[in-house]
C-alpha positions in Angstrom: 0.0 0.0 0.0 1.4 3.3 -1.0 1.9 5.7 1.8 3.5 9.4 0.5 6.3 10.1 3.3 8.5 13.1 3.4 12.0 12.5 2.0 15.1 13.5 4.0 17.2 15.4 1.3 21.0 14.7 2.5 21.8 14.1 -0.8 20.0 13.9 -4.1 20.8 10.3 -5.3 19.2 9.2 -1.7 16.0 11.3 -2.2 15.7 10.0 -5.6 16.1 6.0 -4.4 13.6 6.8 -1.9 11.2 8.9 -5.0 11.8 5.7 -6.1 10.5 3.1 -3.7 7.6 6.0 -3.5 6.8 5.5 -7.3 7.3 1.5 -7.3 4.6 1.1 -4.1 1.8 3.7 -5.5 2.2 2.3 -9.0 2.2 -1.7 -7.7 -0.2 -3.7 -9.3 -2.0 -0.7 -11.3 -1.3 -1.4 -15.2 -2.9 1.1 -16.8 -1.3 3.5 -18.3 -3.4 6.2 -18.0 -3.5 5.9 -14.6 0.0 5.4 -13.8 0.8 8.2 -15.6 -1.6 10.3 -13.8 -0.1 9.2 -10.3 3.8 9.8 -11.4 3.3 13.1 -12.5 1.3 14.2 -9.0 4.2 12.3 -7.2 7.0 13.7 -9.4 4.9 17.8 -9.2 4.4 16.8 -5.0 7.8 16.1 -4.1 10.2 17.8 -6.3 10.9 21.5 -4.7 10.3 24.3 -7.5 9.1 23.1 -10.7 5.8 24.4 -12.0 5.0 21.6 -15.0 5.4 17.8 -14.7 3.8 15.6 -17.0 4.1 13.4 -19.9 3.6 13.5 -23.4 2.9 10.0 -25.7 3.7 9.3 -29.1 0.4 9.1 -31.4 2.0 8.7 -34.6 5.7 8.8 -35.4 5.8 12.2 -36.1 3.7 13.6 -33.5 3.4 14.1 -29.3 0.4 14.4 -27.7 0.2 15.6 -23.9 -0.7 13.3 -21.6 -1.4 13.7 -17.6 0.0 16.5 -16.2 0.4 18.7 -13.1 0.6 22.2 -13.9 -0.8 25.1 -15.8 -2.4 23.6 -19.2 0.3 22.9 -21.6 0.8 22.3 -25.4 -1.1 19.6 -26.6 0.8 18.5 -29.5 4.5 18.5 -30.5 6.3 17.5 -33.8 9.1 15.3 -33.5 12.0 17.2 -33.5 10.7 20.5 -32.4 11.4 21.7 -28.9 12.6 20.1 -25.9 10.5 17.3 -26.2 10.6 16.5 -29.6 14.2 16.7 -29.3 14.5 14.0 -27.1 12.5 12.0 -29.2 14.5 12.5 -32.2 17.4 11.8 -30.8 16.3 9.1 -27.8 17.7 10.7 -25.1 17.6 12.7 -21.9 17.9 16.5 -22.5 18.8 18.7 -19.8 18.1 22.6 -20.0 19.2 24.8 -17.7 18.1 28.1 -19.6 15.0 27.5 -21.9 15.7 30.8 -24.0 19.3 29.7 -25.0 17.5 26.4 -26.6 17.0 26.6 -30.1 13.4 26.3 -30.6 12.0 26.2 -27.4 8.2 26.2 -27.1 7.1 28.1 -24.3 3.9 26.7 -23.2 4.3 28.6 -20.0 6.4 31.8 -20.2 7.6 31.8 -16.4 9.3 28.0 -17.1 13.2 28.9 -17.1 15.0 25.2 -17.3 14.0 21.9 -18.7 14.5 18.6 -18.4 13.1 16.0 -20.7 13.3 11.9 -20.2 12.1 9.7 -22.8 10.7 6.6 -21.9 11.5 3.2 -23.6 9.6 -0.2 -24.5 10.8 -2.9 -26.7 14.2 -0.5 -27.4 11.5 2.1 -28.8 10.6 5.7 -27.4 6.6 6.1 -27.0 6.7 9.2 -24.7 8.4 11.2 -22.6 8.6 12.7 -18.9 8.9 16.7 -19.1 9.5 18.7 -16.4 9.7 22.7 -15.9 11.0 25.1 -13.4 10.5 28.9 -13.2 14.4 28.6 -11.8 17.2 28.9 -14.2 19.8 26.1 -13.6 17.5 24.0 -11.6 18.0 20.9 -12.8 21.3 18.8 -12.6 22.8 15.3 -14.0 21.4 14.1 -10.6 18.0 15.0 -11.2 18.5 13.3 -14.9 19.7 10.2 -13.2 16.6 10.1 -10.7 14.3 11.3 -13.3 15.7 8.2 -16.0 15.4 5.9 -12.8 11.2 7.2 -12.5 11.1 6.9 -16.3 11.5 3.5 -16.4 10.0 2.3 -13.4 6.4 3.8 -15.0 7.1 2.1 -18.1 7.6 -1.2 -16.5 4.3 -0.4 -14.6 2.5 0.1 -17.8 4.0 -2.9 -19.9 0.9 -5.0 -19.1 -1.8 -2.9 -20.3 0.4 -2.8 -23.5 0.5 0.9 -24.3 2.6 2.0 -27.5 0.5 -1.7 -29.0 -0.1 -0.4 -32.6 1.1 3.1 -31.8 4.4 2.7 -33.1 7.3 3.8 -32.1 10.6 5.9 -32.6 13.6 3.4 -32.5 17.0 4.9 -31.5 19.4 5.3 -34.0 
């Protein structure tokens, strides 16, 4: 049974094993993606100081993002592979860290007080079918630790949402 608990913050790789063992009780036994999703976004929003988006966005067609749940103010709903942040990381199947939003190339400013970025795709069968975005109204605020804790949530949702089979039929946007 998940309980939420406050996480001591000595360091950030121990707050993010502990996000962790959060994320794997609230999502145990739940399959649905939908769901899931829903719940690691609230977590991720609830316990992570100073961000003002968390969310996900899932691959409809190989060329296209479309939001998913969120916490936050409302948010783009679609994204072209390749464009922004997200559609970045989807291009090229990895993490993407921004610590200023108006130095990236491109950026789409669903929110104009969002400052840094990070972005986490998320993987089944070797094949992207979403990503994890999250925003901060703080310049800098993110850090390879948070990317490391972030991956670590990534793929423990996936996992969670292997059995209800999401990405079936929807493609897919293999690393190259």
């Amino acid at each position: 049974m998940f309980v939420e608990k406050a996480i001591r913050h000595d360091s950030k790789p121990e707050f993010y094993r502990e996000l962790a063992d959060q994320l794997k009780a609230l999502l145990d036994g739940e399959h649905d993606w939908i769901a899931n999703a829903a719940n690691t976004s609230a977590l991720i929003y609830q316990m992570l100081p100073d961000l003002n988006w968390a969310g996900f966005y899932f691959l409809q067609r190989q060329d296209e993002l479309v939001l998913g749940p969120f916490q936050g103010k409302p948010a783009c709903v679609r994204i072209a592979v390749g464009r922004g942040v997200c559609g970045a990381a989807v291009e090229s199947a990895r993490s993407i860290l921004v610590e200023d939003v108006h130095a990236f190339p491109g950026h789409i400013a669903c929110d104009a007080a969002s400052r840094s970025e990070l972005v986490v795709p998320l993987f089944r069968d070797g094949k992207v079918f979403g990503v994890i975005d999250l925003d901060s109204p703080l310049c800098g605020r993110f850090d390879g630790d948070d990317q490391a804790g972030i991956e670590a949530l990534a793929a423990i949702y996936a996992a969670s949402s292997e059995a209800n089979g999401y990405g079936a039929g929807r493609g897919g946007v293999t690393p190259s």
